[in-house]
C-alpha positions in Angstrom: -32.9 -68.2 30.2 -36.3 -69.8 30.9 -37.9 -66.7 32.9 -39.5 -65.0 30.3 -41.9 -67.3 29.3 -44.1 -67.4 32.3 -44.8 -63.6 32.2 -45.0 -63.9 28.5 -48.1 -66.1 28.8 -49.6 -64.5 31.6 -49.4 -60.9 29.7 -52.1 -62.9 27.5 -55.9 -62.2 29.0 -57.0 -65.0 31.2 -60.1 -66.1 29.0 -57.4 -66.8 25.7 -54.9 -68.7 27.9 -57.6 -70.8 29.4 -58.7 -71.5 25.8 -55.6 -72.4 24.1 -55.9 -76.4 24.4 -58.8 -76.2 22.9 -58.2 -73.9 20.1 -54.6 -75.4 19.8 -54.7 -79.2 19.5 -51.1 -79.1 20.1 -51.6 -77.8 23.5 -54.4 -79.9 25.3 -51.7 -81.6 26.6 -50.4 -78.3 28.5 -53.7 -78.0 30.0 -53.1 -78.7 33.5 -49.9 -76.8 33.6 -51.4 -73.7 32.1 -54.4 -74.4 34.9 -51.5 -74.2 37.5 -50.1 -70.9 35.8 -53.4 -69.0 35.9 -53.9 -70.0 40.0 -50.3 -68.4 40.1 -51.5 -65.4 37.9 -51.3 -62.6 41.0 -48.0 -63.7 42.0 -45.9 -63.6 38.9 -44.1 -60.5 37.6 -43.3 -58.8 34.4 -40.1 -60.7 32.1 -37.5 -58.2 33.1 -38.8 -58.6 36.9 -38.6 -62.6 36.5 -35.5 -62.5 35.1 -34.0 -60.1 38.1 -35.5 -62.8 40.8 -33.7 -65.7 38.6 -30.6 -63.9 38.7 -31.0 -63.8 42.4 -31.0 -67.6 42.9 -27.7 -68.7 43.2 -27.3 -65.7 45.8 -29.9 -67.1 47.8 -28.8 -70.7 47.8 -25.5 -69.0 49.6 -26.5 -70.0 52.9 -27.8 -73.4 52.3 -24.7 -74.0 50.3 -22.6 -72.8 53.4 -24.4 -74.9 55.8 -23.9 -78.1 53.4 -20.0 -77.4 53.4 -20.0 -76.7 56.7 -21.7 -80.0 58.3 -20.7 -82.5 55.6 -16.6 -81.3 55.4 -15.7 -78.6 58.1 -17.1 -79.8 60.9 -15.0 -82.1 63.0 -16.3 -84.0 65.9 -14.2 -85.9 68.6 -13.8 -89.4 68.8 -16.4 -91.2 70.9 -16.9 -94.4 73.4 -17.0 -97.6 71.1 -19.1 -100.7 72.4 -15.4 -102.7 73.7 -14.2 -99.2 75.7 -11.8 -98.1 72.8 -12.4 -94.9 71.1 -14.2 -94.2 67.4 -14.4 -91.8 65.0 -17.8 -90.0 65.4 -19.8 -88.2 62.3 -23.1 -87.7 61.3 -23.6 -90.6 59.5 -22.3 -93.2 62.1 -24.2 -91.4 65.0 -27.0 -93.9 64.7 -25.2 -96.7 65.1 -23.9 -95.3 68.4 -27.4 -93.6 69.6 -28.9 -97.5 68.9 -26.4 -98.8 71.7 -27.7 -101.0 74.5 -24.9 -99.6 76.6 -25.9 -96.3 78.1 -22.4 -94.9 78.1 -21.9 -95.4 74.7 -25.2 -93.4 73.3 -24.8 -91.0 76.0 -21.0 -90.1 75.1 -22.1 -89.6 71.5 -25.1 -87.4 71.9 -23.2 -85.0 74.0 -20.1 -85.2 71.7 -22.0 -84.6 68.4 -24.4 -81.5 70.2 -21.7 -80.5 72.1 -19.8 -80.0 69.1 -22.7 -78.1 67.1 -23.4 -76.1 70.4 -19.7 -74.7 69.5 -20.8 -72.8 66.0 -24.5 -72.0 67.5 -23.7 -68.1 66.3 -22.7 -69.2 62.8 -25.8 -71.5 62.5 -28.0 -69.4 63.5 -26.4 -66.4 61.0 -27.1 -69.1 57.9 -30.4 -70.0 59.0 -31.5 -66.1 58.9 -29.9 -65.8 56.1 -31.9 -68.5 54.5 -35.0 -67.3 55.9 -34.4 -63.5 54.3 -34.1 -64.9 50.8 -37.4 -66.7 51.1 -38.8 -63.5 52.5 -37.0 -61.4 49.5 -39.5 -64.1 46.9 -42.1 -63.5 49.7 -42.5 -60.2 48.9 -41.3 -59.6 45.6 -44.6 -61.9 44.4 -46.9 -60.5 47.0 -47.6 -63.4 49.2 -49.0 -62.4 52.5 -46.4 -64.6 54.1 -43.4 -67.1 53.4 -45.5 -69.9 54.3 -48.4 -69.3 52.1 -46.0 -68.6 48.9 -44.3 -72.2 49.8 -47.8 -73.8 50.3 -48.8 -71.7 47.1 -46.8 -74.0 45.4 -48.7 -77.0 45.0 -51.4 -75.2 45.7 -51.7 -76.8 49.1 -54.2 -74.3 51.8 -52.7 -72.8 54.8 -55.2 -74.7 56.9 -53.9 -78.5 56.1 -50.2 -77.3 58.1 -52.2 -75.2 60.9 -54.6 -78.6 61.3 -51.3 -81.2 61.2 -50.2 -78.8 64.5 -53.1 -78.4 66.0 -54.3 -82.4 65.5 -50.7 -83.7 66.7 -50.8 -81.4 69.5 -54.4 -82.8 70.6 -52.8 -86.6 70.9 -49.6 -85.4 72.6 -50.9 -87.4 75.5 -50.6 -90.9 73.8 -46.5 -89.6 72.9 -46.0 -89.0 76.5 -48.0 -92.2 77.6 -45.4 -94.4 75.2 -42.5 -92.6 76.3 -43.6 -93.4 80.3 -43.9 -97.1 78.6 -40.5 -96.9 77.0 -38.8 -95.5 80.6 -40.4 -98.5 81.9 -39.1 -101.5 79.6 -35.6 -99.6 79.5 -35.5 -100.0 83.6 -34.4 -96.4 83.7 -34.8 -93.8 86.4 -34.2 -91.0 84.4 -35.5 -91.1 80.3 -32.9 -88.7 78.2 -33.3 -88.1 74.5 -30.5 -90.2 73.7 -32.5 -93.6 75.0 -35.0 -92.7 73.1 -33.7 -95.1 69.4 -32.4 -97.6 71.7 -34.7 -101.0 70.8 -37.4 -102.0 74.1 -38.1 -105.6 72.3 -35.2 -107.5 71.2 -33.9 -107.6 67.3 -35.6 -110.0 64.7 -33.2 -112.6 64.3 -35.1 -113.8 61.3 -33.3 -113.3 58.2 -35.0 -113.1 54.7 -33.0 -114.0 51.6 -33.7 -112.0 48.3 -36.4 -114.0 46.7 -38.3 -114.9 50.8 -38.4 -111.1 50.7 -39.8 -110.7 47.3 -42.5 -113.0 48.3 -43.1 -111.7 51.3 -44.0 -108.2 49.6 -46.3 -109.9 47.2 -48.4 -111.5 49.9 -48.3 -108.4 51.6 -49.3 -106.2 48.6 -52.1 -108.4 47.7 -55.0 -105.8 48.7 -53.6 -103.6 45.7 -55.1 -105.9 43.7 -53.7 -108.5 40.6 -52.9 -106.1 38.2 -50.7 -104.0 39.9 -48.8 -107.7 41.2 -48.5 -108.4 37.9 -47.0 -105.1 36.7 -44.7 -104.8 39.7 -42.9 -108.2 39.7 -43.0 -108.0 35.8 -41.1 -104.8 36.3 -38.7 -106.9 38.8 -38.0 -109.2 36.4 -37.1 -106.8 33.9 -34.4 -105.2 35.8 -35.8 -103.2 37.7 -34.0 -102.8 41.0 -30.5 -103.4 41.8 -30.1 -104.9 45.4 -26.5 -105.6 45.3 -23.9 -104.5 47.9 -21.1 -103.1 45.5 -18.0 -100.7 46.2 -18.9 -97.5 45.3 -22.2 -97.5 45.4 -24.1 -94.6 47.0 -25.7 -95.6 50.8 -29.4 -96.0 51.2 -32.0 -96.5 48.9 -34.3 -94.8 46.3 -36.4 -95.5 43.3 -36.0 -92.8 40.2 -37.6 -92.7 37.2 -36.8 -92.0 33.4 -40.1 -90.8 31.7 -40.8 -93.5 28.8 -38.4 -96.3 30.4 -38.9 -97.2 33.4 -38.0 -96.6 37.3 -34.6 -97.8 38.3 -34.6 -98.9 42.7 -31.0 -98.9 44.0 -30.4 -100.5 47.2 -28.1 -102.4 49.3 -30.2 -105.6 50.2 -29.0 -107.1 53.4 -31.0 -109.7 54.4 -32.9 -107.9 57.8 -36.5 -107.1 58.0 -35.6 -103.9 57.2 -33.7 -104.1 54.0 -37.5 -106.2 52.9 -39.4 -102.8 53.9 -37.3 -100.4 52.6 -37.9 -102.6 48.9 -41.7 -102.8 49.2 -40.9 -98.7 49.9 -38.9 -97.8 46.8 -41.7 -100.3 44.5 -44.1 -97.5 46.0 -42.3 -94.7 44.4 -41.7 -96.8 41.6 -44.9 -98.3 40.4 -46.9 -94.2 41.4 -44.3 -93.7 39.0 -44.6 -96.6 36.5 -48.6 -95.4 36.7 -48.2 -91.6 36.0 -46.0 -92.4 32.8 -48.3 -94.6 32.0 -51.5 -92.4 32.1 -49.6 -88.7 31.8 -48.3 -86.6 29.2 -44.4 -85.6 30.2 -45.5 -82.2 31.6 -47.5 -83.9 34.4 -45.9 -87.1 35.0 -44.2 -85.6 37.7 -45.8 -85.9 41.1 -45.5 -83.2 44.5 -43.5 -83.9 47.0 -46.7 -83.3 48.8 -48.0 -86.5 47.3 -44.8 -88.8 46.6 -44.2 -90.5 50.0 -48.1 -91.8 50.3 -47.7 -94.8 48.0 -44.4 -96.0 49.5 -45.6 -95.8 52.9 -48.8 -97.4 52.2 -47.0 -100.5 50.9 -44.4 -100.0 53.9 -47.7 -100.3 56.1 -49.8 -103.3 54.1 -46.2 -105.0 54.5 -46.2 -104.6 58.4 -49.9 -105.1 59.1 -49.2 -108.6 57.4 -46.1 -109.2 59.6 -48.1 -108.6 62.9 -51.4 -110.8 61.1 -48.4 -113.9 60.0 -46.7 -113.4 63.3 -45.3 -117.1 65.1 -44.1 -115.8 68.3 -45.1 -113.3 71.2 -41.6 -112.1 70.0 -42.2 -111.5 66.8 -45.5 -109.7 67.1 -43.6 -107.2 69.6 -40.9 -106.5 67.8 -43.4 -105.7 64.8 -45.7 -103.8 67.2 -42.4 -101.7 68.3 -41.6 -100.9 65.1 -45.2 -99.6 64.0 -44.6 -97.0 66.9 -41.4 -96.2 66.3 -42.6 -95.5 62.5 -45.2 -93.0 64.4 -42.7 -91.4 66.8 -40.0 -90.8 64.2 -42.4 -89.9 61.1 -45.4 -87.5 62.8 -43.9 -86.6 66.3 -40.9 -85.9 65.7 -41.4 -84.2 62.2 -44.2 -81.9 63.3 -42.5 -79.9 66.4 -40.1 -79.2 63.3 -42.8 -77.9 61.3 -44.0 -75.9 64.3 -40.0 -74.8 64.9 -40.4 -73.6 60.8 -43.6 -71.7 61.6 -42.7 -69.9 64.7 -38.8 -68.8 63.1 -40.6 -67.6 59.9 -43.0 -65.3 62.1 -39.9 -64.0 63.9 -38.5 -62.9 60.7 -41.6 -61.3 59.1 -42.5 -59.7 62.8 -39.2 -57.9 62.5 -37.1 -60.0 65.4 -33.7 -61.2 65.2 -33.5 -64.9 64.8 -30.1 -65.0 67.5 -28.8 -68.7 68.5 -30.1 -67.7 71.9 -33.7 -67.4 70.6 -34.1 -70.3 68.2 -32.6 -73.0 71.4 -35.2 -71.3 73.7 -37.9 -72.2 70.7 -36.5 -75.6 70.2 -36.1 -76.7 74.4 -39.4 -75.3 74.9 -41.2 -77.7 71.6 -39.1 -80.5 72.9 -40.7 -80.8 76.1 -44.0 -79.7 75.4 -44.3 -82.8 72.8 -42.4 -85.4 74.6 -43.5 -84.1 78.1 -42.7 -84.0 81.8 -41.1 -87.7 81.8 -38.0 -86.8 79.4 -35.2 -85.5 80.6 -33.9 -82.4 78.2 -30.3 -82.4 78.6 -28.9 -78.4 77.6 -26.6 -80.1 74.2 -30.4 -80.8 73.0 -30.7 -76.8 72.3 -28.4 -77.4 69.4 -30.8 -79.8 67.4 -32.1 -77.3 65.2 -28.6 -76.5 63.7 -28.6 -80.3 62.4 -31.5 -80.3 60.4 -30.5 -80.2 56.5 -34.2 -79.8 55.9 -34.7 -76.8 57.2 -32.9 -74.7 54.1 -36.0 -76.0 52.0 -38.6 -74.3 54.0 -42.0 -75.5 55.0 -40.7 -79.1 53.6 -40.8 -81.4 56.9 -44.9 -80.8 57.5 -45.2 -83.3 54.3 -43.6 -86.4 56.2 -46.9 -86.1 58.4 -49.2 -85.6 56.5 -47.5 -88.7 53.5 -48.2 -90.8 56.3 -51.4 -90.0 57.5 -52.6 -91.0 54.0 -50.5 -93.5 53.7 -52.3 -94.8 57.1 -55.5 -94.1 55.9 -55.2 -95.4 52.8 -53.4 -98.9 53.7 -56.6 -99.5 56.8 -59.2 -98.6 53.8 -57.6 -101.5 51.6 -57.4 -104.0 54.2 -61.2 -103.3 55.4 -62.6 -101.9 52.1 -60.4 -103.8 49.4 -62.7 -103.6 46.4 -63.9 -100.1 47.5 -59.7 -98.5 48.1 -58.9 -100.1 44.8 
């Protein structure tokens, strides 16, 4: 219903749309969004062309709509080796429990159970995901882009070169991932390193435990280099309701911070007491106060933030809170088991998320170079990423090939590249305020 009133705008001449908010009083708040409009000026159509491509969406949701129904209530896995010998349900969600098991047979039973059992539908998979791919292509060339990942880039306006450099970077310190995963092969005292040893812990658990308020205090002495005021807003915000840390029946798993524009963020999370449950709060008050500040400072048209941008603040309080663990540390113990999760951050959030990226970029060639994207191709692409980025000392068992099929992230294309790069700011930006405080502020 909406789709006319892009091409309606842009049928004006670029000078007199670039002039309205400030010939129009009423519009210098639209500024910025008419700014993003004319950079998108090539790309979009006439009104009856728009409104053809919007009646095409719901078609080309039909594969990534598929795969949802498919993975979250058709697909059945076998029961799988519990910790006492007995056997357990296996599903998506409770594979990390099992995948975190000191006993080898346990993690190992589950990885090839859960693969195994995606391995099964690799033809139907791989039917969706080049299905998916086509509609993005349809858009692709409907706007004129020169490719599918320029017109997702194009979309916060984001240059080719920052996903080609996030490659190319990670690739030129793939040495220090295969240096930490000799280490790991070491402190597990195995002969043989498989992907399914990789989550299990090298340093024993924290056995600390940090009540509600202990935690909250903990994130204030952590978050310190963000300066007074923005301590002040955050635990006034606390006070006032802001999150709601209860376990309680019903209520949705994980955790996440949303906003209401002219309220204020709401955090939900289940607060358990672990080291964890004290990061994953001073995570959510990320989103929430980059949140709290854009309603603050922005009209409703550009409160919202890009994805490209939303996961810097949490992590950068995630980090100030861990760099002030490892700094308050009593014990050998406690310093390694800090140290261990700092690399774990790394492996899980630039490692692993970039060979995806690079999985994205090489399938979307395929596509636009006129190849068929068969199951057979995409787990030769995905075996042959795996052990270029986690090298020579990891065993690549053949249910691995299946991997790809399990990522929900790849129906929102060139989406995964952002977890690097969020926390390469994020890194960035929490060293500059522990060395530069004043200066980061």
């Amino acid at each position: 219903a909406a789709s006319f009133i892009e091409p309606e705008l842009l049928s004006l001449p670029e000078k007199t749309l670039a002039s309205l908010p400030n010939t129009l009083p009423e519009l210098k708040k639209y500024a910025f969004t008419l700014e993003k409009l004319q950079h998108k000026r090539k790309h979009i159509l006439s009104a009856k062309q728009e409104s053809f491509l919007a009646n095409t969406g719901e078609l080309r949701q039909t594969a990534q709509n598929a795969y949802t129904t498919m993975t979250n209530a058709d697909l059945k896995f076998p029961d799988t080796l519990s910790e006492d010998g007995t056997l357990e349900p296996l599903s998506e969600s409770r594979y990390p429990k099992f995948s975190r098991s000191e006993n080898r047979k346990v993690r190992k039973d589950a990885f090839h159970k859960l693969f195994s059992t995606y391995l099964n539908f690799h033809n139907t998979f791989a039917s969706l995901y080049s299905a998916s791919i086509k509609g993005s292509q349809f858009i692709c060339k409907a706007r004129k882009y020169a490719s599918m990942l320029e017109a997702a880039l194009d979309a916060n306006n984001i240059p080719l070169s920052v996903y080609d450099t996030t490659i190319e970077t990670t690739h030129l310190h793939l040495p220090l991932l295969h240096r930490y995963m000799k280490l790991k092969k070491r402190l597990l005292k195995l002969d043989e390193l498989h992907m399914y040893d990789l989550y299990v812990p090298v340093v024993p658990k924290l056995q600390k435990t940090f009540p509600y308020a202990d935690g909250l205090k903990l994130i204030r002495a952590a978050l310190s280099p963000l300066g007074e005021n923005y301590l002040q807003d955050m635990f006034q915000g606390i006070s006032h309701g802001w999150i709601d840390p209860c376990e309680n029946k019903g209520k949705r798993s994980g955790a996440y911070s949303w906003n209401v524009y002219g309220v204020h963020p709401f955090i939900l999370t289940s607060y358990n007491e672990q080291y964890e449950a004290v990061s994953t709060v001073a995570h959510e008050l990320g989103h929430s106060m980059h949140s709290f500040y854009s309603m603050q400072k922005q009209e409703y048209s550009n409160a919202k933030y890009t994805i490209f941008c939303a996961e810097v603040a949490s992590t950068t309080n995630e980090n100030l809170l861990l760099e002030y663990m490892l700094k308050n540390a009593s014990t050998k113990e406690e310093r390694l088991y800090f140290i261990n999760q700092y690399l774990e951050q790394i492996r899980t959030t630039v490692y692993r998320q970039v060979p995806f990226a690079e999985f994205e970029k090489e399938t979307h060639a395929m596509v636009e170079n006129g190849k068929a994207l068969t199951a057979d191709a995409l787990e030769k692409l995905w075996l042959t990423l795996t052990q270029q980025y986690y090298g020579s000392d990891v065993i690549i068992d053949d249910e691995l090939k299946a991997e790809w099929s399990r990522i929900p992230h790849f129906y929102r294309p060139f989406y995964v590249y952002q977890y690097a790069t969020g926390y390469a700011a994020a890194m960035t930006l929490s060293h500059k305020l522990l060395t530069q405080s004043t200066k980061a502020q």
